[in-house]
Steps between C-alpha positions, in 0.01 A plus 500: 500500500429778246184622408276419199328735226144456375565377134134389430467809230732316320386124529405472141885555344724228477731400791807602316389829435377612866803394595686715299254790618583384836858604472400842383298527771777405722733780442208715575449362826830534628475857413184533730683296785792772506226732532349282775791466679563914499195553643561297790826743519289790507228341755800440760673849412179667577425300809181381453340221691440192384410357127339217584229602764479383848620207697448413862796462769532231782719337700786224431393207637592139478859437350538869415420641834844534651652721219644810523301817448501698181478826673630737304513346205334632133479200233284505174341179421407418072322297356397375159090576387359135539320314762775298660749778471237744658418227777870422599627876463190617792638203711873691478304824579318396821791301628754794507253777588458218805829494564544874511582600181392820321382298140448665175248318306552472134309167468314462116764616302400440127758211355834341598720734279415831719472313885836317402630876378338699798733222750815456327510968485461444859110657539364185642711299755260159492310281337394193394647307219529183325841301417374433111411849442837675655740168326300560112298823493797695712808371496480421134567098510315305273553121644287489863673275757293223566564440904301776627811508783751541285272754272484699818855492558596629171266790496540603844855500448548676153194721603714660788849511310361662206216757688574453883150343557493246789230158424431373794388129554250422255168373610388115336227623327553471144280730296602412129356419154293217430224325301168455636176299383178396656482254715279225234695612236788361648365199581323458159854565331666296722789778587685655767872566367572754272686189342171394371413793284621308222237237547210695517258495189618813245181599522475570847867657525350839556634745702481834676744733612605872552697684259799555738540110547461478134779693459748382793810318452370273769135510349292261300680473149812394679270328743335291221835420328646385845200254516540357134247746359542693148364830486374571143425082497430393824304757629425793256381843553173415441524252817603830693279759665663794670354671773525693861623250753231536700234421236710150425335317826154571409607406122641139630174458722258596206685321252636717251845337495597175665814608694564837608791734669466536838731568811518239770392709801170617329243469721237492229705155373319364867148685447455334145625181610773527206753208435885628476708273258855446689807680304639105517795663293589809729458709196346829715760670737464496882290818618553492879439788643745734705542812712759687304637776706716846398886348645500828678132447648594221664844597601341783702235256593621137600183406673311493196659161408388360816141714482415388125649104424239314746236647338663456157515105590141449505408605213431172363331407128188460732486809696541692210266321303208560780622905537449529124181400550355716726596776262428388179188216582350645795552900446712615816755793520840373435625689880201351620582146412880577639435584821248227557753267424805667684264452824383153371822356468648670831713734366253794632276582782230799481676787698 
C-alpha cells in the first residue's frame, strides 16, 4: 500500500480541482522518491549502520529451527513508512539477524515509489509487499485479478521476468480497500454490501476518503460507478470530504461522513467497533502480502525460502489486525510489537 498526504489545507475546494492539484503534486513526489532512494545508495556506500534503529536477535525455534545458518551473509531489509509495513519489515529484521545474518535496516522508507526503486537498483534485497500494489501501482496493469491465487501468480511471475525479483508464497491476509461505518449505522441503514450503496437515503451518502484513493484507477469514482453510483449525481463533491487516512476512522466514529476509506487490517477498525461493508462485487484488488526477494539474494541464499514462508503463512486478516493495534491503539514500538509476536507465535525464543 502507498502512503497518503495530509490534504486537509485544501478541504474547502471542490473535489475536481484537488484532484487535479493532486497530480501536480504527484510528479513532485516522484522527484523526492529518486532522491529517497539515492540516499539509501549513499547510506550503504558509506557503511553506516542501520536506518531504522535497533532490533533484538534470538533464536529459530519452532518450524524454523532446523534451517541453515546465515553466517556470512549481508542482506538489507526495506520497508515502506506505515505501521504494518514498519511492523512486518522488524519481523524480517529479527528473523535473519537470528539466523545469522549481517541485516541492514532501511525500515520507514517514505512512499512506495522510492522502497520499490531502492529494491529493483539492487540496494535492498527484501521486503514486504502486496500482490495489488506490485500487479497496478508497479507493473502498470490496470484490471486486478480477482483470485488472490492467481493475482499472486501473475505478479510473482512477471515481477521476476521483467526485474529478477523472487515473491515468495503469499501470506492469507488480505490488507485491501474497503468501506467502513459504525456499527448502529449499519444496522439503522440496514447495509452490509457495497451493493447497497444505491439504497441508502441521498442524504446520508456521505463519504470520506484520502486524496490518493480519490485519485486511483482502482479508487472511489470507479468504485462508485462499479456499484451503480454517478459521481456528479449520485454522490457529488459536496457528499465528499478528503482527508489523511488516519483521521477517516475517527471521522466515521464521530460522524462526519457515513462511510469511510479504510484498510481491512486496521486495527483501529476493531478499537472503534467499526462495521466493514463486504466488496460483494470484488471491485478492490487482492493485497496479500509477500516476501519479495533480489533473484540473486536468494540464489546465494536458498534457506531463506524455507526461513521466511512459515512465518509468512500466519499472517492472517486477524493477526494483523491485532499487531496494528498495538501500534496505532495502544502506543507500542513497531520492533517491539514484532518480536513479541515472533516469540508468541513460536517462531522465536529469547536467546
Amino acid at each position: 500500500m502507498t502512503n497518503r498526504r495530509d490534504t486537509r489545507r485544501r478541504a474547502g475546494r471542490p473535489l475536481r480541482l484537488r484532484l487535479r492539484l493532486r497530480l501536480r503534486l504527484r510528479a513532485r513526489s516522484l522527484v523526492a522518491a529518486g532522491l529517497t532512494a539515492g540516499l539509501l545508495g549513499t547510506s550503504a556506500a558509506c557503511g553506516l549502520g542501520t536506518a531504522g534503529g535497533y532490533s533484538p536477535t534470538g533464536r529459530l525455534a519452532g518450524p524454523i529451527a532446523q534451517v541453515p545458518s546465515l553466517d556470512g551473509a549481508t542482506l538489507a531489509v526495506g520497508s515502506k513508512n506505515f505501521t504494518e509495513q514498519l511492523v512486518l519489515g522488524k519481523m524480517l529484521v529479527i528473523v535473519l539477524q537470528s539466523a545469522g545474518a549481517t541485516v541492514r535496516d532501511y525500515t520507514n522508507i517514505p512512499g512506495s515509489a522510492s522502497s520499490r526503486q531502492a529494491q529493483v537498483e539492487g540496494q535492498v534485497d527484501a521486503m514486504w509487499e502486496y500482490t495489488g500494489t506490485g500487479w497496478v501501482n508497479y507493473l502498470g496493469h490496470s484490471e486486478p485479478i480477482p483470485d488472490e491465487q492467481q493475482q499472486f501468480d501473475a505478479v510473482r511471475d512477471e515481477d521476476l521476468q521483467r526485474n529478477q525479483l523472487v515473491w515468495l508464497k503469499a501470506a492469507p491476509m488480505n490488507n485491501t480497500y474497503a468501506f467502513a461505518t459504525r456499527q448502529d449505522t449499519a444496522e439503522r441503514l440496514g447495509i452490509n454490501d457495497l451493493s447497497e450503496l444505491k439504497d441508502v437515503p441521498r442524504d446520508q451518502r456521505t463519504f470520506c476518503v484520502d486524496s490518493e484513493f480519490a485519485a486511483r484507477s482502482d479508487g472511489f469514482q470507479p468504485m462508485l460507478a462499479s456499484y451503480g453510483l454517478t459521481y456528479g449525481q449520485d454522490v457529488t463533491d459536496a457528499d465528499v470530504r478528503l482527508m489523511t487516512e488516519g483521521a477517516i476512522y475517527a471521522a466515521i466514529d464521530s460522524g462526519q461522513c457515513t462511510f469511510g476509506e479504510v484498510f481491512t487490517t486496521d486495527g483501529r477498525i476493531k478499537s472503534l467497533n467499526l462495521f466493514v461493508l463486504e466488496d460483494d462485487e470484488n471491485f478492490f484488488p487482492k493485497y496479500n502480502v509477500s516476501v519479495v526477494l533480489r533473484e540473486q539474494a536468494l540464489q546465494e541464499h536458498p534457506q531463506l525460502r524455507e526461513l521466511l514462508e512459515p512465518i509468512t503463512a500466519a499472517l492472517t486478516d486477524d493477526v494483523l489486525i491485532g499487531l496494528n493495534a498495538q501500534v496505532d491503539v495502544d502506543g507500542l514500538e513497531p520492533v517491539d510489537v514484532a518480536w513479541a509476536w515472533l516469540q508468541e507465535a513460536g517462531f522465536l525464543t529469547a536467546s
